[in-house]
C-alpha positions in Angstrom: 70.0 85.0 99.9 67.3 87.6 97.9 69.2 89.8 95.6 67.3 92.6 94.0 69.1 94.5 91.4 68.1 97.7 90.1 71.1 99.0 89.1 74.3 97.6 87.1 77.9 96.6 87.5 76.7 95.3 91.0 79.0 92.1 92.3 77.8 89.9 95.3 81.0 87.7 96.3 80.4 84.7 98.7 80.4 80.9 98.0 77.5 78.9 96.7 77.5 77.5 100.0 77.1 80.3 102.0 74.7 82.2 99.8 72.3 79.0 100.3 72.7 79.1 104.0 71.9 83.3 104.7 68.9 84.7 105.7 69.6 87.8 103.8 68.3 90.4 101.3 70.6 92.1 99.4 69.1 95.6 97.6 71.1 97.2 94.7 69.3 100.3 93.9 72.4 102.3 92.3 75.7 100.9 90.6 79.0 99.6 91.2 78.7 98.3 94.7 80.0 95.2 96.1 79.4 92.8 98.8 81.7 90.6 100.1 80.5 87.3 102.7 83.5 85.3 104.3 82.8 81.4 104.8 80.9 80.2 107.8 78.8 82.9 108.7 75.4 83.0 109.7 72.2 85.3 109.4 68.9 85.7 110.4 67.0 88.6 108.7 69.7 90.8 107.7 69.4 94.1 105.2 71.9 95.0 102.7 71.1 98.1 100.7 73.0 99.9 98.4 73.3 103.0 96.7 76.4 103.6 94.4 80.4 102.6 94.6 79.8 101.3 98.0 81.6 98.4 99.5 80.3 96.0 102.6 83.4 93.4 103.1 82.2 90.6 105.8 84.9 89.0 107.4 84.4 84.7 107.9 82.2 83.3 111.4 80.4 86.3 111.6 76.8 86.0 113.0 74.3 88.9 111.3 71.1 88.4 113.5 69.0 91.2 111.9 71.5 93.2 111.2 70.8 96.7 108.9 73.1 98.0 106.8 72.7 101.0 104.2 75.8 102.1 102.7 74.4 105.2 100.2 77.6 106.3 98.2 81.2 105.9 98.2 80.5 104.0 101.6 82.3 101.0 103.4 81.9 98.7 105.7 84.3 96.7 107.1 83.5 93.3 109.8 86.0 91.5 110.6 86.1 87.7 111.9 84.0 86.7 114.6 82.1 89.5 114.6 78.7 89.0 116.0 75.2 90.9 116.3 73.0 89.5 118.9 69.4 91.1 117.2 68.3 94.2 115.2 71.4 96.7 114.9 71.9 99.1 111.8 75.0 100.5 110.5 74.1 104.1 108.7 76.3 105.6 106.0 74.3 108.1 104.5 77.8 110.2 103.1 81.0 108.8 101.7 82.7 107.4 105.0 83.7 103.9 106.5 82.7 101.7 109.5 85.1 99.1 110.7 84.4 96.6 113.1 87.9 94.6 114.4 88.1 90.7 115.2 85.9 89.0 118.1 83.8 92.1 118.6 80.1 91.3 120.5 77.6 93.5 119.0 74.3 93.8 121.3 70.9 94.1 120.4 69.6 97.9 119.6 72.8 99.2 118.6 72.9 101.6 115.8 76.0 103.5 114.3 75.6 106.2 112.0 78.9 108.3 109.9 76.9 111.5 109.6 74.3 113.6 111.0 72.3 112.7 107.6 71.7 116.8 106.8 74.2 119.5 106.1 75.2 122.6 108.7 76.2 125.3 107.2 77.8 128.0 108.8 76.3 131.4 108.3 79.1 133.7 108.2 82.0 131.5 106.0 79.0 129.6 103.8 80.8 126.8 104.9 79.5 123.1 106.2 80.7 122.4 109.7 78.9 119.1 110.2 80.9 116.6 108.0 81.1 113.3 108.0 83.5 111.2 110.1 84.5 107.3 110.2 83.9 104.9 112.5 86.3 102.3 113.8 86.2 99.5 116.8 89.3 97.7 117.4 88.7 94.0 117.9 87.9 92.3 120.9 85.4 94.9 121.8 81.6 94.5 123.4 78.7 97.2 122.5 75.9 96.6 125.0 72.1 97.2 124.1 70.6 100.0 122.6 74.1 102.3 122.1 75.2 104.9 119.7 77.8 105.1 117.7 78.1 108.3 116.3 80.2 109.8 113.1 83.8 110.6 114.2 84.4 107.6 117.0 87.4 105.3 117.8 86.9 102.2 120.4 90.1 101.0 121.1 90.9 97.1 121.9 89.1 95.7 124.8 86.9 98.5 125.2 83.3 97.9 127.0 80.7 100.0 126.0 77.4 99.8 128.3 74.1 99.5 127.5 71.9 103.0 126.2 75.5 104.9 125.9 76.0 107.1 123.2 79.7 107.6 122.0 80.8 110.2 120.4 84.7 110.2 120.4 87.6 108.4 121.0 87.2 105.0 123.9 90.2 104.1 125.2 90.2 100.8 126.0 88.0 100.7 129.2 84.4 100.6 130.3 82.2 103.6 129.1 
């Protein structure tokens, strides 16, 4: 595990063991973040980077093959157990907002989820912004196949299938997409 540090107040939470045993780098450019790495998991290449007060909390037996996470600002992400990604996915919270991935989800390669449209839209008439973020959560037991979209605002439900170069962009309920 590579920590870089640029910022303060910054906690890393995992044991000695498992910190030895991770392929990861872990990138503090703000302050007050915290990662969290449950026992027995395993990582090939994987990308933490911070901002400020976010959160990444990774459940234990998770598998983080090239996974990409950049949590900006009052951002969290939550994996549960089992959780694994098969190659080079990225998880995207550019805005204050939360993913959560449930138990025994399969995570294919190419996958990307994202909690906002990463610019503002402001209505004309009101002055108002009518593109806001929106959370992300996968129940468990869930399997995202190759190259999908997650987008800001979506729900998979448990047992949900989600086929290969799908984007999803609302609530799955528990069936193939």
């Amino acid at each position: 595990m590579r920590i870089v540090d640029e910022g303060s107040d910054n906690q890393v939470i995992a044991s000695e063991q498992t910190r030895t045993q991770l392929d990861v780098t872990v990138r503090f450019a703000g302050n007050g973040n915290r990662l969290v790495i449950g026992e027995d998991c395993s990582a090939n290449g994987a990308l933490f980077r911070f901002g400020d007060t976010s959160q990444v909390e990774i459940g234990p037996c998770c598998m983080l093959r090239r996974l990409s996470v950049f949590a900006r600002r009052n951002a969290l992400v939550r994996l549960g157990k089992r959780v694994i990604f098969t190659w080079e996915s990225e998880i995207h919270l550019h805005e204050p907002s939360c993913v959560t991935i449930g138990d025994d989800c399969l995570i294919a390669s190419g996958t990307w989820f994202t909690t906002s449209d990463m610019h503002s839209i402001i209505d004309k008439a009101s002055g108002k912004r009518i593109n806001p973020p929106g959370d992300i959560l996968i129940h468990q037991h869930v399997w995202i196949g190759n190259k999908a979209t997650v987008m800001k605002g979506t729900t998979i439900r448990t047992d949900s299938v989600v086929v290969a170069f799908r984007a999803v962009t609302s609530r799955v309920p528990g069936e193939r997409v």
